[in-house]
C-alpha positions as CSV (number, residue, x, y, z in Angstrom):
1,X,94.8,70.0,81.5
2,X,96.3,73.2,81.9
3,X,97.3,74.6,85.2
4,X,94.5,77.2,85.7
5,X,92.3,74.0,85.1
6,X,94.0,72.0,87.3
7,X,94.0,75.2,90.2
8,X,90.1,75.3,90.0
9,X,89.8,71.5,90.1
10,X,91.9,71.6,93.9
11,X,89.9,74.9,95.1
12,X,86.6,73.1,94.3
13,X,87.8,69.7,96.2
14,X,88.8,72.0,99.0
15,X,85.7,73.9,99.1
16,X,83.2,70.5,98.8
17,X,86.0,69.0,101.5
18,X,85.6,72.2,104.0
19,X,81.9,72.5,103.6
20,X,81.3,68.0,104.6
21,X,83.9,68.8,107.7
22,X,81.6,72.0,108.9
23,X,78.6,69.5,108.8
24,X,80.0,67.3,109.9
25,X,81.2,69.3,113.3
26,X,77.7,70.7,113.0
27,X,76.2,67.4,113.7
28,X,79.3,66.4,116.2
29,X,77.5,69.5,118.0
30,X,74.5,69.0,118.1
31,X,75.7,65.7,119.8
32,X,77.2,67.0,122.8
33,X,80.9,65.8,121.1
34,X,81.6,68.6,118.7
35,X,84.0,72.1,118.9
36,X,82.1,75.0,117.8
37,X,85.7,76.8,116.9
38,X,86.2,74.3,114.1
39,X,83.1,74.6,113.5
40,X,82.9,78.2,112.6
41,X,86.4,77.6,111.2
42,X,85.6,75.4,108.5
43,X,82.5,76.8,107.6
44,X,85.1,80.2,107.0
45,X,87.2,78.1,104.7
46,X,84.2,76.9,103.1
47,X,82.8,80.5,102.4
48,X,85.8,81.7,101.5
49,X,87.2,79.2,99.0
50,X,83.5,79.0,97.1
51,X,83.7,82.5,97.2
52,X,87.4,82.9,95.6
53,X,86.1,80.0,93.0
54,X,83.2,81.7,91.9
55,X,85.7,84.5,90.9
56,X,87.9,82.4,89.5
57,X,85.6,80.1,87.6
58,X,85.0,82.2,84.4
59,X,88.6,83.4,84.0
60,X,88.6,80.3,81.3
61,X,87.1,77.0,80.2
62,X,87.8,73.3,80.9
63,X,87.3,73.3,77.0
64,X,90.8,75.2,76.9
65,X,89.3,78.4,74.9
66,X,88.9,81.4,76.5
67,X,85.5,83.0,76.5
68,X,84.2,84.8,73.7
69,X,83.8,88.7,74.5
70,X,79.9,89.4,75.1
71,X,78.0,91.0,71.9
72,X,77.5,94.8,72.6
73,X,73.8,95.3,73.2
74,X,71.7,98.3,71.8
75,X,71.8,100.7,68.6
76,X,75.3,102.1,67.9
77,X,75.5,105.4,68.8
78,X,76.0,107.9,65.9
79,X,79.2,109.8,64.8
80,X,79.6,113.4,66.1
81,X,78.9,115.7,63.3
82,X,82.6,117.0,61.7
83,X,83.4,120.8,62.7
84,X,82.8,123.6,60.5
85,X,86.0,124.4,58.3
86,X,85.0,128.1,58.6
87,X,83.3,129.3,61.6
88,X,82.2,132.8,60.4
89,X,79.8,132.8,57.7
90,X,80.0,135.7,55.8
């Protein structure tokens, strides 16, 4: 497992951790027993860590090989016409 791998692996435990605490507060609240701080606090982490790990996510495989460039898509354009060696025709 390379590093990068490993990285992604602890962002998406933290995210799945940050997103079950916010519930869980949410329901807390909805008891009469929760903080609506940590509440909007751990919903923050959430966001933000599933945010930063969607960026990250492509960056490389769990295969360990990068991705393969996209194919170009449409006709290829065509070479500009050469200049004229002698631009006065006489």
């Amino acid at each position: 497992m390379t590093l990068l791998n490993a990285h992604k692996l602890l962002i998406a435990t933290a995210t799945l951790f940050s997103a079950a605490f916010a519930l869980r507060e949410l329901f807390a609240l909805l008891g009469g027993d929760g903080k609506l701080l940590v509440l909007l606090a751990s919903g923050a982490a959430a966001c933000g860590l599933g945010a930063y790990l969607k960026d990250l996510w492509p960056r490389t495989s769990f295969s360990g090989e990068a991705q393969p460039p996209a194919p170009a898509t449409g006709p290829t354009p065509a070479p500009a016409p050469a200049p004229d060696p002698d631009p006065d025709p006489d």
